[in-house]
N, C-alpha and C positions, 0 to 999 in steps of 0.2 A: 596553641599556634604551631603549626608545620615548620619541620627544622631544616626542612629544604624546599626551594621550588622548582619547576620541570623547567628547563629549557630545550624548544626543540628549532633544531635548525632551520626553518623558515622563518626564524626569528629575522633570519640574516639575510633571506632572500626575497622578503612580502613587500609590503607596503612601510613599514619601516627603515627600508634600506637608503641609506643617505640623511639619516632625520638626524642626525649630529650623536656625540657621547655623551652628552647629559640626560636626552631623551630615551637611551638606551639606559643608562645607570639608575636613572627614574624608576624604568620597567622595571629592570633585575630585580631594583630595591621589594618593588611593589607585589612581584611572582613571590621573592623569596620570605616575603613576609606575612603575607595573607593569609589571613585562619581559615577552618574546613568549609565558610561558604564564601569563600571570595572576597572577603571585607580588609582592608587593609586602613591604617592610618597614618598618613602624609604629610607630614609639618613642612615646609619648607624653609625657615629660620634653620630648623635638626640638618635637612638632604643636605644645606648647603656645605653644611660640615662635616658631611660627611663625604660627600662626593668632593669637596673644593671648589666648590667654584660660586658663582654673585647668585642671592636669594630670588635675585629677578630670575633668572634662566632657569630654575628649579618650577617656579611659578606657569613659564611660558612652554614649557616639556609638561606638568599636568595638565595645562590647557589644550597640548597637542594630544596626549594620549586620551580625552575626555571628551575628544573633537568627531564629529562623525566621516567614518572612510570609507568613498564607494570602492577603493581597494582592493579590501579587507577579504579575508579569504573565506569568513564570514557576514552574511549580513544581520546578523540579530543587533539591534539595537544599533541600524545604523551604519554597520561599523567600527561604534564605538569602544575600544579596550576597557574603558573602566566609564563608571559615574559615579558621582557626585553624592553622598546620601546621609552626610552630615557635616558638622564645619568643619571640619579635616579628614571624616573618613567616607573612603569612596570602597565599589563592588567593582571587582576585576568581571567583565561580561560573559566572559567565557573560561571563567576558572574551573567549573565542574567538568565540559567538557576538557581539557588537558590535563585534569590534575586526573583523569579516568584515562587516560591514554598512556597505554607500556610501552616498554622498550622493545627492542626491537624481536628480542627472544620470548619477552611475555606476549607481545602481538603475534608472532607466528602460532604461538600453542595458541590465543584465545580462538583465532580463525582456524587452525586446525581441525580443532573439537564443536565448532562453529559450524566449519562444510560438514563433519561426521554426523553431527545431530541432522543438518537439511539432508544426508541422505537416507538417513534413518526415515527420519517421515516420509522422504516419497516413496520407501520400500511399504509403508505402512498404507500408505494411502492412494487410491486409485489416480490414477493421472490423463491415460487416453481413455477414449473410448470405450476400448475391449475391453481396458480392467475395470471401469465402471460396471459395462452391462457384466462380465462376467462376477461383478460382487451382488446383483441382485437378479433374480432371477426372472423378476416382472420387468425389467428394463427397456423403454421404449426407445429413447434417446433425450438428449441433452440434457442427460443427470434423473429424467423424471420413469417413473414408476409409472404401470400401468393401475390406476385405481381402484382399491381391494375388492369392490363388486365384480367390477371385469375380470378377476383374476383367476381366466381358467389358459390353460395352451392353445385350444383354438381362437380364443380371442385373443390373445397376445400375437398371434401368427397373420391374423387375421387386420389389427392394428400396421404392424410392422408393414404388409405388404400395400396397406391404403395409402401410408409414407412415402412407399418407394411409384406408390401409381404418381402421388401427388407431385414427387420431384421427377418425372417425366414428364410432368407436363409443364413443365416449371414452373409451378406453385409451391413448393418447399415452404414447410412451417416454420416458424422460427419459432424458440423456445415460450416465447408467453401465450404466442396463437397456441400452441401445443396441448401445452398447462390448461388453456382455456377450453379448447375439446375434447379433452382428456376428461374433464370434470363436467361437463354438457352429457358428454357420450353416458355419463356414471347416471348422471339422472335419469337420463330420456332409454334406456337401455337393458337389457337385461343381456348375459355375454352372448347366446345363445340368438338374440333382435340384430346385438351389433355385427356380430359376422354375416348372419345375412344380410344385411341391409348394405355392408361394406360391399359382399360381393356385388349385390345387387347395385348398388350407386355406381359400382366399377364396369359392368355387363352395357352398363346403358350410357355410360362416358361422363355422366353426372361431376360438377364441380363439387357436391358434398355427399356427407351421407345421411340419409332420410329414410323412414319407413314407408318404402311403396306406397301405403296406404294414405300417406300425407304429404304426396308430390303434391303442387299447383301445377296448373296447366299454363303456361304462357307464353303466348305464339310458337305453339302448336312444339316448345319445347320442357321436358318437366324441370324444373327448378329445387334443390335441394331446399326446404324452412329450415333445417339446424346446422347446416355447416359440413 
């Protein structure tokens, strides 16, 4: 059993505030005596002698602290402080989260060393744009790689600039279209198809890109079959 329990000043300012001294002496009782998972045991013939006062009032302060509070500055269970989970012993709700909670100098180092580590990672790890595409060197956009077949220079230049055709005409891909002809282009292509075909789909105002050789005709304009 723990030789002390946390009290922290919202004690004084939550949803408890006005609930009488016995309901408060109840709690302290119950903070200060609860073992490592929350479990406390509550006679109320014992509280009442120890606190002073009628066995009734000890009774009707468990039944408030056991009671559900849309209050509560938590809602897990309720709002409930404690429950009920044998003939006299009950689980404080939220005893792990405060009995994990420092004072005021442990909380400033644990968030200290907290923000130090999140900056550490974002120095580690790509975050915009640039430093994505500058960590790989196939990088088309929104994270994705240009697919290991494709991957010469002039198909990668070649990709980039169908992108930038596509978002003037404002058709801009978004990332799963992308992925999706990104891996079409990997089948139906060889790098050497796709930049011609790119320039070509682009010379003639084409919605996709297609091999010349396998435009459809319709009404009298050619139509891209892969996108």
């Amino acid at each position: 059993m723990n030789q002390y329990g946390k009290l922290f000043r919202r004690k004084w300012t939550g949803s408890l505030f006005g609930s009488g001294p016995v309901v408060h002496s109840v709690w302290d009782y119950a903070i200060s005596m609860a073992d490592a998972p929350g479990r406390v045991e509550l006679m109320p013939p014992y509280l009442a002698q120890v606190i002073g006062c009628p066995v009734e009032d000890i009774r009707k302060a468990i039944e408030f602290l056991c009671a559900p509070d849309p209050d509560s500055f938590t809602s897990t269970d309720e709002g409930r402080r404690m429950t009920q989970i044998g003939n006299s012993l009950y689980r404080l709700t939220n005893w792990t989260l405060y009995n994990e909670l420092c004072g005021d100098d442990e909380t400033r180092e644990y968030w200290r060393k907290k923000q130090s580590e999140s900056r550490e990672r974002k120095k580690a790890k790509p975050t915009t744009e640039a430093e994505v595409q500058s960590a790989s060197e196939w990088h088309v956009a929104f994270g994705l790689d240009l697919p290991e077949p494709l991957q010469t220079q002039g198909c990668l230049g070649a990709v980039k600039f169908w992108l930038q055709y596509k978002a003037e005409r404002g058709e801009s891909y978004k990332p799963t279209g992308l992925k999706t002809a990104l891996m079409r282009w990997s089948d139906q292509f060889s790098p050497e198809e796709l930049s011609v075909s790119i320039r070509e789909s682009m010379s003639n105002n084409w919605k996709g890109v297609f091999k010349p050789r396998e435009a459809v005709e319709s009404n009298g304009e050619y139509i891209p079959n892969n996108g």
